[in-house]
py3Dmol code that shows the C-alpha trace and the ligand (Angstrom):
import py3Dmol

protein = """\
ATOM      1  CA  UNK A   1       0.000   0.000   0.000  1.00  0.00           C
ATOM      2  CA  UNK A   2       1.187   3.393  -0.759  1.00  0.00           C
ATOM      3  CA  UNK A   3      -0.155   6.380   1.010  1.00  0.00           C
ATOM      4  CA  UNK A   4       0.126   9.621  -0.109  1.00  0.00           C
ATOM      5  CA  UNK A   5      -1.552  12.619   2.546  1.00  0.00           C
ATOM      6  CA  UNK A   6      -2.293  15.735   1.047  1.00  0.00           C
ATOM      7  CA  UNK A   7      -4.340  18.884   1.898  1.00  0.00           C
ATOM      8  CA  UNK A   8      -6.130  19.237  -1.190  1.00  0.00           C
ATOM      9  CA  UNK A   9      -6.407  21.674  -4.014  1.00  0.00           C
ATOM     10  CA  UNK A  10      -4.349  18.737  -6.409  1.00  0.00           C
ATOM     11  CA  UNK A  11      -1.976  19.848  -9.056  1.00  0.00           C
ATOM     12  CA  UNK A  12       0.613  18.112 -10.977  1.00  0.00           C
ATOM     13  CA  UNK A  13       2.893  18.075  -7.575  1.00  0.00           C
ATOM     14  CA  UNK A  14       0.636  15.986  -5.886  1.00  0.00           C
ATOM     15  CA  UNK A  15      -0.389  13.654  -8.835  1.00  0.00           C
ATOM     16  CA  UNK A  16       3.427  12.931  -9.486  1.00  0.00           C
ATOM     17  CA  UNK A  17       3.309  11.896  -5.831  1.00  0.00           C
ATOM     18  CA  UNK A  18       0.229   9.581  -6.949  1.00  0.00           C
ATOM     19  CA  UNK A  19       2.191   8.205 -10.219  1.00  0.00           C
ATOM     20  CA  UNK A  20       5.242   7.364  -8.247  1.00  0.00           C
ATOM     21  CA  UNK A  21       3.068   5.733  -5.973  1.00  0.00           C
ATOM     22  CA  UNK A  22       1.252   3.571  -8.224  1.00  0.00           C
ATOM     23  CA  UNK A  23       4.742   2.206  -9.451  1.00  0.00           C
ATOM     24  CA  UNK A  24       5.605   1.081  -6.665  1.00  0.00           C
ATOM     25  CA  UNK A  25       2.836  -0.243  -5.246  1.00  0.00           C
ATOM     26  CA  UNK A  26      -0.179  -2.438  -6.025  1.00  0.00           C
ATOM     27  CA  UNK A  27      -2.619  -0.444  -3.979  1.00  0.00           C
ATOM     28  CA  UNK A  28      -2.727   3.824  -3.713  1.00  0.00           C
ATOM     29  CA  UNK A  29      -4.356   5.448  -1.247  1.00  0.00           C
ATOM     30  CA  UNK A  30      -4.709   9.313  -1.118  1.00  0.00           C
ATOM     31  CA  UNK A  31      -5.553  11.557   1.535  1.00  0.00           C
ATOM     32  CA  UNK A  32      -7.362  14.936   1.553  1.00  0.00           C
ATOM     33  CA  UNK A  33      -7.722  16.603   4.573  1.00  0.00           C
ATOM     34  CA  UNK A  34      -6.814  20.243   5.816  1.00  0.00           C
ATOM     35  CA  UNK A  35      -5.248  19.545   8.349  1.00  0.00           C
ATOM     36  CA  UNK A  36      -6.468  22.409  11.183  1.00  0.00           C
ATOM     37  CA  UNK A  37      -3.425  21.469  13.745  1.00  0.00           C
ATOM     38  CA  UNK A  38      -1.360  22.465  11.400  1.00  0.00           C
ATOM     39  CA  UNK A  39      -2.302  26.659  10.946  1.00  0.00           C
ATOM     40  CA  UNK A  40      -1.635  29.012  13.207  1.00  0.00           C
ATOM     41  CA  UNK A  41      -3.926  31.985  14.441  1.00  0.00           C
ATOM     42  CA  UNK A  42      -4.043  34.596  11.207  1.00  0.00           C
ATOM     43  CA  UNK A  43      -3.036  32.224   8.750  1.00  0.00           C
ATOM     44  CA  UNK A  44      -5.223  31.026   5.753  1.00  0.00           C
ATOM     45  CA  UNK A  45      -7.047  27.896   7.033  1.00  0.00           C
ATOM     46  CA  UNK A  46      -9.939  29.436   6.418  1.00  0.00           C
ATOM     47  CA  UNK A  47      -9.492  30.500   3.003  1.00  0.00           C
ATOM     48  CA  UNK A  48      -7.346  27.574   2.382  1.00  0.00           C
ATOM     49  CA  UNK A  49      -8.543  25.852  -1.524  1.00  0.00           C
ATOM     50  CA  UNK A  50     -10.614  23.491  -1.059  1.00  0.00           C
ATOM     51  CA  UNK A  51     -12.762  21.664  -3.635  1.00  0.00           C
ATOM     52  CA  UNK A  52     -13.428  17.517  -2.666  1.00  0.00           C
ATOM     53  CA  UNK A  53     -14.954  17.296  -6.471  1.00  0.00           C
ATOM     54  CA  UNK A  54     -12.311  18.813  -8.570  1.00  0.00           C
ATOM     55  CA  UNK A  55      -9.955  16.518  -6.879  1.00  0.00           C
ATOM     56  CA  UNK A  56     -11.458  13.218  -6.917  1.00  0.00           C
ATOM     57  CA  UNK A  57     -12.249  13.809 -10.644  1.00  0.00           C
ATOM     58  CA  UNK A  58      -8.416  14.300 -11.217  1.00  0.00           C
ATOM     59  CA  UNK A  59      -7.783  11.469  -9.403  1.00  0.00           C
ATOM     60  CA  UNK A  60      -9.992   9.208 -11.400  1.00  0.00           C
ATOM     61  CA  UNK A  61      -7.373   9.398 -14.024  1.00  0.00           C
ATOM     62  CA  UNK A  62      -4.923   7.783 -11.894  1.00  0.00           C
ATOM     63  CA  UNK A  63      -4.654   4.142 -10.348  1.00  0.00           C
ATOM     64  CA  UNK A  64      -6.206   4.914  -6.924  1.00  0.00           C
ATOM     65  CA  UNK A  65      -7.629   2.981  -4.917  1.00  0.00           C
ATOM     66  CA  UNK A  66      -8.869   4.642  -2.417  1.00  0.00           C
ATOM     67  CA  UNK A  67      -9.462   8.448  -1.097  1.00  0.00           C
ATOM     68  CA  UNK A  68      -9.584   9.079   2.642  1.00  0.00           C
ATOM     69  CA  UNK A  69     -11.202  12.786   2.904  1.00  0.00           C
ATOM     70  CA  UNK A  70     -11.882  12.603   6.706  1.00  0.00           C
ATOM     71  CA  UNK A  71     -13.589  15.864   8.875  1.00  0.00           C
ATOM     72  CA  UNK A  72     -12.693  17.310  11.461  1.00  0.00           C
ATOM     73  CA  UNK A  73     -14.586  15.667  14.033  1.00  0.00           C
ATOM     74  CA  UNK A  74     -13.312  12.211  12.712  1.00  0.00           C
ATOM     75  CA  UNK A  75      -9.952  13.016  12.864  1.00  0.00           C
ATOM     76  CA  UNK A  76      -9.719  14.794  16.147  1.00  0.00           C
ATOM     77  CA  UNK A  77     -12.835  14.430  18.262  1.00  0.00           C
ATOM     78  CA  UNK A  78     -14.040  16.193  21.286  1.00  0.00           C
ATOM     79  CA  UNK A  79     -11.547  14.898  24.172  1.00  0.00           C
ATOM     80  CA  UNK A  80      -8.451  15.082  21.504  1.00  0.00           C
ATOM     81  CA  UNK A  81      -5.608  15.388  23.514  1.00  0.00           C
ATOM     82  CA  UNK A  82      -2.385  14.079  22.386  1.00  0.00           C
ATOM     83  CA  UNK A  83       0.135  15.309  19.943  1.00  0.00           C
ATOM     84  CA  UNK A  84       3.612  14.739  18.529  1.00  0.00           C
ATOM     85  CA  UNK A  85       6.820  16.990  19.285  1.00  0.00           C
ATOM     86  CA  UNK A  86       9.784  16.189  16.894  1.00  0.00           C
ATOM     87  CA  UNK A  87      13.024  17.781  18.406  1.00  0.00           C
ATOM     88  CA  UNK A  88      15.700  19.694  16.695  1.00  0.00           C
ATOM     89  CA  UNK A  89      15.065  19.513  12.998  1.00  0.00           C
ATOM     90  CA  UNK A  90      11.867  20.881  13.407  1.00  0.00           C
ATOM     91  CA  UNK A  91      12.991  24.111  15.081  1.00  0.00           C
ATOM     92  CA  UNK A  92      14.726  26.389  12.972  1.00  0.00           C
ATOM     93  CA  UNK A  93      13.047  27.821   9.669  1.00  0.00           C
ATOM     94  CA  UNK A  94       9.579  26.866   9.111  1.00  0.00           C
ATOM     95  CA  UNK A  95       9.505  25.643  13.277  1.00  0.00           C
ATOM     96  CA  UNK A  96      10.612  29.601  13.917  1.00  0.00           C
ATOM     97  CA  UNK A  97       8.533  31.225  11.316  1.00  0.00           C
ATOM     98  CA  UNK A  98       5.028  28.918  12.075  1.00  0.00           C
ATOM     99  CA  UNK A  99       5.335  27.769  15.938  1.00  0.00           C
ATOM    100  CA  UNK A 100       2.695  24.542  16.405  1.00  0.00           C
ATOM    101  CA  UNK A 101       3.187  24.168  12.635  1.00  0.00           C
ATOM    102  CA  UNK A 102       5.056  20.700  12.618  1.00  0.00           C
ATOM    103  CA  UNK A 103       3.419  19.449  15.770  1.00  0.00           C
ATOM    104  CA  UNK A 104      -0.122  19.607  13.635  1.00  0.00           C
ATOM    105  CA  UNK A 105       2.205  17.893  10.927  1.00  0.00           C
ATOM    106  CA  UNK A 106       3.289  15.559  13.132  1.00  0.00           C
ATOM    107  CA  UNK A 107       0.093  14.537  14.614  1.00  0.00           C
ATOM    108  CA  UNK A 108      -1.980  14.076  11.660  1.00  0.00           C
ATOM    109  CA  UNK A 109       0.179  12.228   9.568  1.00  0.00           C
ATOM    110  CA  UNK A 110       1.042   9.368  12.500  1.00  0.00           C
ATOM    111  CA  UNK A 111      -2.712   9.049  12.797  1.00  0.00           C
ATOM    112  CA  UNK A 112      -3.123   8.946   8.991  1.00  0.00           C
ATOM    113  CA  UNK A 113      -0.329   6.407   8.882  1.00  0.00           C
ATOM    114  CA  UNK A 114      -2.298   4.054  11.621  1.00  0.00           C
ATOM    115  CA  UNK A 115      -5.297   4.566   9.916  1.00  0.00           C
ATOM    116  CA  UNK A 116      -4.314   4.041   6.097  1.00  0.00           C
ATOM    117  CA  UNK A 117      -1.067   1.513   7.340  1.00  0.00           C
ATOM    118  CA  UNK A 118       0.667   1.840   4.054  1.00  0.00           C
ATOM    119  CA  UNK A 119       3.776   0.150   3.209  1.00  0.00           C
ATOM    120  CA  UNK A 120       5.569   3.284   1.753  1.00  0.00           C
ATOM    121  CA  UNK A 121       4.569   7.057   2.286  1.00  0.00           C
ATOM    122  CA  UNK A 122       5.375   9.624  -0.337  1.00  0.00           C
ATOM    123  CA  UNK A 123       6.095  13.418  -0.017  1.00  0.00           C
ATOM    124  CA  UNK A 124       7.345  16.274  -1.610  1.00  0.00           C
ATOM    125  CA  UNK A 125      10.924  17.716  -1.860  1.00  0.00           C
ATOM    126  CA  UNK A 126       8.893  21.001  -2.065  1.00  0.00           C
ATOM    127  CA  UNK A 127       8.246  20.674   2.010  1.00  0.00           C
ATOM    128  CA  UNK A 128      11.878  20.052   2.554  1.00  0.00           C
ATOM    129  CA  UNK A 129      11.809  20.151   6.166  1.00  0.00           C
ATOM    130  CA  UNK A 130       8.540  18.342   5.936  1.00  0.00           C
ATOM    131  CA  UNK A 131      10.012  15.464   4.574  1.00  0.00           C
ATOM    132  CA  UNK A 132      12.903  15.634   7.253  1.00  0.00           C
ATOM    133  CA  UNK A 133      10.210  15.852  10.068  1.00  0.00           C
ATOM    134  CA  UNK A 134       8.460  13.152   9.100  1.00  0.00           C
ATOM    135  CA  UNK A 135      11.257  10.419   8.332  1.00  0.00           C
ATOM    136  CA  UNK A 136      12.848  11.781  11.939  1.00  0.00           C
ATOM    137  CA  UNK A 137       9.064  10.819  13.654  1.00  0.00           C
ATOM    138  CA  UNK A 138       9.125   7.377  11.614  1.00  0.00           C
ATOM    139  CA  UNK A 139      12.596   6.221  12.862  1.00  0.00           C
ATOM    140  CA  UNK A 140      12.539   7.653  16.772  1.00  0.00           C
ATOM    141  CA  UNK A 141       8.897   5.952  17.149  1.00  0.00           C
ATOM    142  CA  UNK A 142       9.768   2.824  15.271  1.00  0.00           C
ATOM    143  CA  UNK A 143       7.000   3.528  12.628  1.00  0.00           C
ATOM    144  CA  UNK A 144       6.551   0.835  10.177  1.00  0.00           C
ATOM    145  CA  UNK A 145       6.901   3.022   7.059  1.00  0.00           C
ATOM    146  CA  UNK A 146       9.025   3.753   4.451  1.00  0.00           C
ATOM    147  CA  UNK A 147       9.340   7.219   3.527  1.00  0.00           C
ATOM    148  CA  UNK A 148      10.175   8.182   0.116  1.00  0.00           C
ATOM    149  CA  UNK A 149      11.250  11.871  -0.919  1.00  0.00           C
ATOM    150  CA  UNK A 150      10.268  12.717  -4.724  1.00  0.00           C
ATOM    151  CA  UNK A 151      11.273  15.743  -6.550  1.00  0.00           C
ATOM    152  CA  UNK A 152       9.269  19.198  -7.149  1.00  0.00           C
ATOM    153  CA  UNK A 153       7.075  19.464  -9.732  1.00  0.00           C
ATOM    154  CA  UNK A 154       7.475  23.417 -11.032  1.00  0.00           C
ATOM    155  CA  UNK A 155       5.367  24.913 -13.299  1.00  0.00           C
ATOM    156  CA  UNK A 156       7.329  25.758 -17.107  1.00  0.00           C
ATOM    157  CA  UNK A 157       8.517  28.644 -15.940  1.00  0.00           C
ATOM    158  CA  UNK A 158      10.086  27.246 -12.702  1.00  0.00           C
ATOM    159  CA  UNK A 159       7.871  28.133  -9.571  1.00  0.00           C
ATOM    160  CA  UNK A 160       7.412  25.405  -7.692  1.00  0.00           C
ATOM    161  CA  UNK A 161       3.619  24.118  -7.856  1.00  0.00           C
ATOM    162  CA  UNK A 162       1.609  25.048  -4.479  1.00  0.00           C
ATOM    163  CA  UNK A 163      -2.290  24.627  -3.535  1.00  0.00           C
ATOM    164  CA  UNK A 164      -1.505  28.430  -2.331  1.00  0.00           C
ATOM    165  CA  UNK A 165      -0.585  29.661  -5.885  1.00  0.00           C
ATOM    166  CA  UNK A 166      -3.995  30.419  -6.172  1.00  0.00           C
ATOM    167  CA  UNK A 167      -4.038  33.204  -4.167  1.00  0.00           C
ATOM    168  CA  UNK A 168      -1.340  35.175  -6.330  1.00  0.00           C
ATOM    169  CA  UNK A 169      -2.764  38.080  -8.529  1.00  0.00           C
ATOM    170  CA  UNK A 170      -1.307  38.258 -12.078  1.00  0.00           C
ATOM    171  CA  UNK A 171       1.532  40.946 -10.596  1.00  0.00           C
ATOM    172  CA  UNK A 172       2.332  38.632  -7.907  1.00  0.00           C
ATOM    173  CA  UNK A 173       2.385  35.403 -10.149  1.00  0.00           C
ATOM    174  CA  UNK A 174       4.680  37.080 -11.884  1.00  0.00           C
ATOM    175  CA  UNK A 175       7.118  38.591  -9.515  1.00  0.00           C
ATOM    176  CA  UNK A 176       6.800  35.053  -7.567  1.00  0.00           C
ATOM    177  CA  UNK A 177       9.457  33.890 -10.290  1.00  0.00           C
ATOM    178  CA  UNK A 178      12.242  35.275  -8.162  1.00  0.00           C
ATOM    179  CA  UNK A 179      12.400  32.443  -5.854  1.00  0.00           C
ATOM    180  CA  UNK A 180      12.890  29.901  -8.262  1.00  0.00           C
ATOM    181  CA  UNK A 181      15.408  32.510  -9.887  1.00  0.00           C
ATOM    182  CA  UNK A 182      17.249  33.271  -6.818  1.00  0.00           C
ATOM    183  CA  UNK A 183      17.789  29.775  -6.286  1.00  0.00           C
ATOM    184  CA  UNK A 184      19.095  29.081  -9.602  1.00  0.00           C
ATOM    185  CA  UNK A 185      21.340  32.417  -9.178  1.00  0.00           C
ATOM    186  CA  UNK A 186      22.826  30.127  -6.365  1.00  0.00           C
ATOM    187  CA  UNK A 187      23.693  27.282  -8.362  1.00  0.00           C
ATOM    188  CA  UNK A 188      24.663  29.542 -11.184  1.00  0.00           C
ATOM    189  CA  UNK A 189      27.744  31.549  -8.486  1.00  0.00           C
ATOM    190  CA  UNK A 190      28.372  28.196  -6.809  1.00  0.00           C
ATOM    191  CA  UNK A 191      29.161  26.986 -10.468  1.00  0.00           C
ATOM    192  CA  UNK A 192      31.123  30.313 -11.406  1.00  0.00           C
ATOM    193  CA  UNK A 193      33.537  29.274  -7.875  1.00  0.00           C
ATOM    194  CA  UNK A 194      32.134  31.278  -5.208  1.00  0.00           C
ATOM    195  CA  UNK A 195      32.035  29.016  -1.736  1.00  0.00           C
ATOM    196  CA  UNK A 196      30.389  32.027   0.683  1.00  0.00           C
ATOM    197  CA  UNK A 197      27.276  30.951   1.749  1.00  0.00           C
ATOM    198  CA  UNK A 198      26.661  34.427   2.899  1.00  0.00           C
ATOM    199  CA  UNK A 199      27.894  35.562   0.110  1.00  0.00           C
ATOM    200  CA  UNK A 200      25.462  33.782  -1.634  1.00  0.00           C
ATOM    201  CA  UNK A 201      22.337  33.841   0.879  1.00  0.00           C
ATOM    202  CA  UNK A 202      22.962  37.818  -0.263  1.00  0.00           C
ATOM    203  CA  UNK A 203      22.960  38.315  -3.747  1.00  0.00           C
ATOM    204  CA  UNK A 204      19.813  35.709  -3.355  1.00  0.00           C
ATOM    205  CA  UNK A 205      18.213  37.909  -0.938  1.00  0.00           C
ATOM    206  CA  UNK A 206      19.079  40.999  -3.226  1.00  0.00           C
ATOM    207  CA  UNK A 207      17.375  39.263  -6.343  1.00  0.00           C
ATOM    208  CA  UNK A 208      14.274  38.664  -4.479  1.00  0.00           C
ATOM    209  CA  UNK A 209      13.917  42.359  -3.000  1.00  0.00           C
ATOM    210  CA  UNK A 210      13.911  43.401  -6.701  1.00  0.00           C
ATOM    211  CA  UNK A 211       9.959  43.322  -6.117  1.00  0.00           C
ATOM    212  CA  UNK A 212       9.737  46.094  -3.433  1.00  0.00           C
ATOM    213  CA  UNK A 213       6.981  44.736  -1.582  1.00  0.00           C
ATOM    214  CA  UNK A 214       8.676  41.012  -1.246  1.00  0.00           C
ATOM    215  CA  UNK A 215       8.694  40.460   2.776  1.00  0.00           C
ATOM    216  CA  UNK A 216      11.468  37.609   3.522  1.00  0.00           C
ATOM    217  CA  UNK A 217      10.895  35.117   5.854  1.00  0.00           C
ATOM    218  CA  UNK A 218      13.911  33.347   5.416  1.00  0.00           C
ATOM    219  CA  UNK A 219      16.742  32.727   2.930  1.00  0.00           C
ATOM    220  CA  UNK A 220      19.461  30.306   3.998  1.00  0.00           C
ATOM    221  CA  UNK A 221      22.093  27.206   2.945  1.00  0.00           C
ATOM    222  CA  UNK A 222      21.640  24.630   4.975  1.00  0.00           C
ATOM    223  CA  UNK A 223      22.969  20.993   5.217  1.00  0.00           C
ATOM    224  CA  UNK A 224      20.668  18.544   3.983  1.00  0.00           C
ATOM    225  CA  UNK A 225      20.381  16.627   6.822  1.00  0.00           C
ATOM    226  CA  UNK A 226      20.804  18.824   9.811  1.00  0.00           C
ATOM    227  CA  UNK A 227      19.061  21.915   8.032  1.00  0.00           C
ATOM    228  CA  UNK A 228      21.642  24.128  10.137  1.00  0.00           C
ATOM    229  CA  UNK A 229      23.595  26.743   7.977  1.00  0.00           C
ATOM    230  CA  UNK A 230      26.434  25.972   6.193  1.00  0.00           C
ATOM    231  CA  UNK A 231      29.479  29.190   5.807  1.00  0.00           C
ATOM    232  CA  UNK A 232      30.821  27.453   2.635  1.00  0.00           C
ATOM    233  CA  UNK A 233      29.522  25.411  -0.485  1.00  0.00           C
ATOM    234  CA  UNK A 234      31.951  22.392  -0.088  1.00  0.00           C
ATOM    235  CA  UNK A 235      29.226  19.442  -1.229  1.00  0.00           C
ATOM    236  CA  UNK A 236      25.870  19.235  -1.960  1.00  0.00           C
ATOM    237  CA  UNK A 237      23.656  21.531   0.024  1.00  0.00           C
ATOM    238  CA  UNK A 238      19.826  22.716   0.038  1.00  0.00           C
ATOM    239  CA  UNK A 239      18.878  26.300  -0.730  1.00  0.00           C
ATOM    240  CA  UNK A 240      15.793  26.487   1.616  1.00  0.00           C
ATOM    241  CA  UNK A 241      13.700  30.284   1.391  1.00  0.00           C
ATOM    242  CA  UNK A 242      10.254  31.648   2.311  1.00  0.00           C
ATOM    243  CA  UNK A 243       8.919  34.684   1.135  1.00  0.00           C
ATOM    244  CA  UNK A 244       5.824  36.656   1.333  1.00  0.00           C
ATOM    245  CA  UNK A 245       4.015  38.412  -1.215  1.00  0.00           C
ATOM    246  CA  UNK A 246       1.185  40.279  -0.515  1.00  0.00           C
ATOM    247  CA  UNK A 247      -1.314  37.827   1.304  1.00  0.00           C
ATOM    248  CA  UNK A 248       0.503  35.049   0.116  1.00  0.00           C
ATOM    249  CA  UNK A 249       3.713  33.053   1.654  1.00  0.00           C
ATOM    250  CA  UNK A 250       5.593  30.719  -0.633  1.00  0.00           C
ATOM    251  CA  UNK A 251       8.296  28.381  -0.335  1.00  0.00           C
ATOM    252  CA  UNK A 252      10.481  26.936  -2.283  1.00  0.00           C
ATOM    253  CA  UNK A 253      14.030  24.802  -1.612  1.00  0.00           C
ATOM    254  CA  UNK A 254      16.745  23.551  -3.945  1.00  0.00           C
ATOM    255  CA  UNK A 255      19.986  21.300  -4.183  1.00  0.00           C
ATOM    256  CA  UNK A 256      22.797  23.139  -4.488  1.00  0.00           C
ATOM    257  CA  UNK A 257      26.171  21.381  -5.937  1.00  0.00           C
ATOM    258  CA  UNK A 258      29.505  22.633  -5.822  1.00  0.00           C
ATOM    259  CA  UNK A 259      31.321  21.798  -9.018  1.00  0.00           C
ATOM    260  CA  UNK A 260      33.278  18.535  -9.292  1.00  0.00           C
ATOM    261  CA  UNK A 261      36.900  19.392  -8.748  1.00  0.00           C
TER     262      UNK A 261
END
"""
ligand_1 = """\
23
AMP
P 0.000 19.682 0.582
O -1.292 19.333 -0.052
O 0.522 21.034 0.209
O 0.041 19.393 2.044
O 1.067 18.692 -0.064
C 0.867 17.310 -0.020
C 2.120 16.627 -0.489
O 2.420 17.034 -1.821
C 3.346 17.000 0.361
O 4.157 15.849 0.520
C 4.005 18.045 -0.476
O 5.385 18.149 -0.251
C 3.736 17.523 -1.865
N 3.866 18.597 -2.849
C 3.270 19.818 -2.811
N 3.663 20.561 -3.864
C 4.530 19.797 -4.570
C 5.309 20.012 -5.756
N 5.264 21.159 -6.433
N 6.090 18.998 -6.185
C 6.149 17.830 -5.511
N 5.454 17.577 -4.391
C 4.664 18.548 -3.919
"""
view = py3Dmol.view(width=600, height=400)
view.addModel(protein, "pdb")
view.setStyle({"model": 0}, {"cartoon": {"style": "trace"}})
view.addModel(ligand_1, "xyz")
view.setStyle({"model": 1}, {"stick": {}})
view.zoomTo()
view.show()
């Protein structure tokens, strides 16, 4: 069985979640299910996409056997009272920026897991420290899944696919190519020799604050396991950034590779 949990609002991200899936495994079983654990106060739960319809028709395309679209009173009941804390790699970024964030993540994907009890779980690169979360829950509570990483899905001109895409304007649509772009700057000085890391985290930063009314969360170069900044581009390292535009925060990640010497 192979589970993949979303929150809805499917695009080609999550359906090459659902193909990988299918290869893999003789049985697929998605999840949608906005996860309310998950938001904090003032963020978009409530205007969060949601359409049960639109999805389960794109699904129909795909091998799937089953959807699991629980509410809220399924999945956490009156009397809910127990949640999950992962340490350290759930602090910095995302942990800083959205406190409670990955102890909602936490929580609802162990009880999806012992409800759907899939084989192998699938997520997105796009969540980077998601995807470290998660595999760091699996192996300190001896979880009996296999978590599997897959790439993100970006849209032809290179932003990364979201559910929250939908709330850019045209303006912001636009201008929300400088993520991808500062990322790529990255690669693009790491490949013309430059090791800095803060050297780099700059001119990244600089890119994006071409559109005046970007707000930065975060822009950083991280290892790829420990997610703590790196000072210089030896091996392979992750990009990580979040941005706000307007109403709308995005984020994005990428490998970064120093050339082979
Ligand atoms: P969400 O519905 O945003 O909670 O995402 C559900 C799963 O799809 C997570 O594992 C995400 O990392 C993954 N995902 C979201 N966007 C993308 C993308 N553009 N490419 C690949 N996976 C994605």
């Amino acid at each position: 069985v192979g589970f993949v949990p979303t929150m809805g609002a499917l695009h080609k991200g999550h359906l090459s979640l659902v193909e990988t899936a299918a290869k893999e495994c003789e049985t697929v079983v998605v999840s949608i299910y906005v996860n309310p654990t998950q938001f904090g106060r003032g963020e978009d739960f409530d205007r969060y996409p949601r359409n049960l319809q639109q999805d389960l028709s794109l699904l129909a395309a795909y091998p799937v056997g089953a959807v699991f679209a629980p509410t809220d009173s399924e999945m956490y009941p009156k009397g809910f009272d127990t949640w999950v804390q992962v340490g350290q790699i759930a602090e910095p970024w995302e942990g800083t920026c959205r406190p409670g964030h990955f102890r909602g993540v936490a929580t609802v994907v162990l009880k999806l897991f012992n409800l759907v009890e899939p084989d192998i779980a699938y997520f997105g690169e796009k969540d980077y420290q998601q995807l470290l979360v998660v595999k760091q829950m699996v192996r300190d509570l001896n979880i009996p899944v296999e978590i599997r990483g897959c790439p993100t899905v970006r849209e032809p001109d290179g932003l990364a696919m979201s559910s929250r895409n939908q709330y850019l304007s045209p303006d912001e649509r636009r201008d929300a190519l400088v993520l991808f772009q500062s990322e790529r700057l990255a690669q693009q000085l790491v490949d013309s020799g430059e090791t800095d890391a803060a050297r780099i985290t700059q001119a990244m930063r600089d890119h994006i604050l071409r559109v005046p009314y970007a707000k930065i969360d975060y822009v950083a170069i991280v290892d790829p396991e420990t997610l703590q900044e790196v000072s210089t581009v030896n091996r392979p390292v992750r990009a990580i950034l979040a941005v706000r535009l307007g109403g709308t925060r995005l984020i994005d990640n990428m490998e970064i590779t120093p050339k082979p010497v």
